[in-house]
C-alpha positions, 0 to 999 in steps of 0.5 A, spaced: 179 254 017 181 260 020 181 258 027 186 252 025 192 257 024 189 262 031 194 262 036 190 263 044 190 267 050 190 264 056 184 268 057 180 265 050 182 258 053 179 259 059 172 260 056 173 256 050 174 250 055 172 251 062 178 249 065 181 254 070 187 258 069 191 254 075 189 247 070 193 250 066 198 253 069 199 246 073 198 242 066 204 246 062 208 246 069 207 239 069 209 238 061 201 235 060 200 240 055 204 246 054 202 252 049 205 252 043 207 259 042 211 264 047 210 272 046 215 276 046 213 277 054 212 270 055 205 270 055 203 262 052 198 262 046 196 256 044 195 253 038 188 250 035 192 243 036 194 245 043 186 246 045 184 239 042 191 236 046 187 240 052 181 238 050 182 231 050 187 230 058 180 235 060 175 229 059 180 223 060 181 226 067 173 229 067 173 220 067 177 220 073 184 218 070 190 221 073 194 227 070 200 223 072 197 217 069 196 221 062 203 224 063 205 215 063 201 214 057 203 219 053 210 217 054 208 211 052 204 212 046 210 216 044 215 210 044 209 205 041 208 210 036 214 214 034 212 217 028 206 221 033 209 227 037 202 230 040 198 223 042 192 228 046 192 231 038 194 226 033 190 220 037 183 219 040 184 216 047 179 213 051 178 212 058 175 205 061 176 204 068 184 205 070 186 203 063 188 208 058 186 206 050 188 209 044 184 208 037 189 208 031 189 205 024 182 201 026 186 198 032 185 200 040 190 199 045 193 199 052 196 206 051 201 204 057 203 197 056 201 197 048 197 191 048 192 190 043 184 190 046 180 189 039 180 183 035 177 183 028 170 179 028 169 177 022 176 173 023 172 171 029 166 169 026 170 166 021 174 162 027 168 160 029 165 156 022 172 151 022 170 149 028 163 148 027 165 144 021 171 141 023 167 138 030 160 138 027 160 130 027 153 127 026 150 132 029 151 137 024 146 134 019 140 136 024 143 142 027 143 145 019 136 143 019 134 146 026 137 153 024 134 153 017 127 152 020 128 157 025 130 162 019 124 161 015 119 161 022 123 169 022 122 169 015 114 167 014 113 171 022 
């Protein structure tokens, strides 16, 4: 894939994502995203991962999470997931109110606390059966009754 190992002018940024060329220079300042590469004039040139990493803290803020808010994610994530070093490129970030979640390994989280936010249902549903057997008491008999005529009603329907 060609544009994987591309390196970016600002310009090419630009238009690629519609941001502004004072975003960037504001992002870069700020440590948001900086480019991964200098020339030898000191012109920044952005890597394919760099345009995901902007990508990503362009829509988080298009949501209304703060750039300082990002910055503190990110930080986080980084203590959280040590073994991740680009979170706006390795992690898919989600805004939900003022809340930042990060998806990995089929877990969502809290990006700054850490706090998991997604439970398993299955084990939720299995939870849910122990209890209906451990409490069905007499009234389990006519509960298994009702559910099985609403099941062939929906069947014959």
């Amino acid at each position: 894939m060609r544009a994987a190992r591309e390196r970016f002018r600002t310009r090419d940024v630009i238009q690629i994502l519609g941001v502004t060329r004072r975003q960037l220079q504001y992002w870069s300042q700020t440590g948001l995203v900086t480019p991964s590469a200098q020339t030898p004039g000191g012109h920044g040139r952005y890597t394919f991962e760099d345009l995901v990493a902007l990508k990503a803290a362009k829509r988080l803020i298009d949501a209304g999470v703060s750039v300082q808010r990002i910055r503190k994610s990110i930080a986080a994530l980084k203590k959280i997931l040590p073994t991740v070093r680009r979170p706006l490129a390795e992690l898919i970030l989600v805004a939900t109110g003022d809340v930042v979640l990060a998806f990995r390994d089929g877990a969502a989280f809290d990006a700054v606390s850490g706090q998991e936010w997604v439970f398993e249902v299955a084990q939720l549903q299995r939870e849910v059966e122990v209890w209906q057997r451990s409490s069905a008491g007499p009234a389990a008999p006519r509960r298994a009754q009702v559910v099985r005529r609403t099941r062939a009603r929906a069947r014959s329907a």
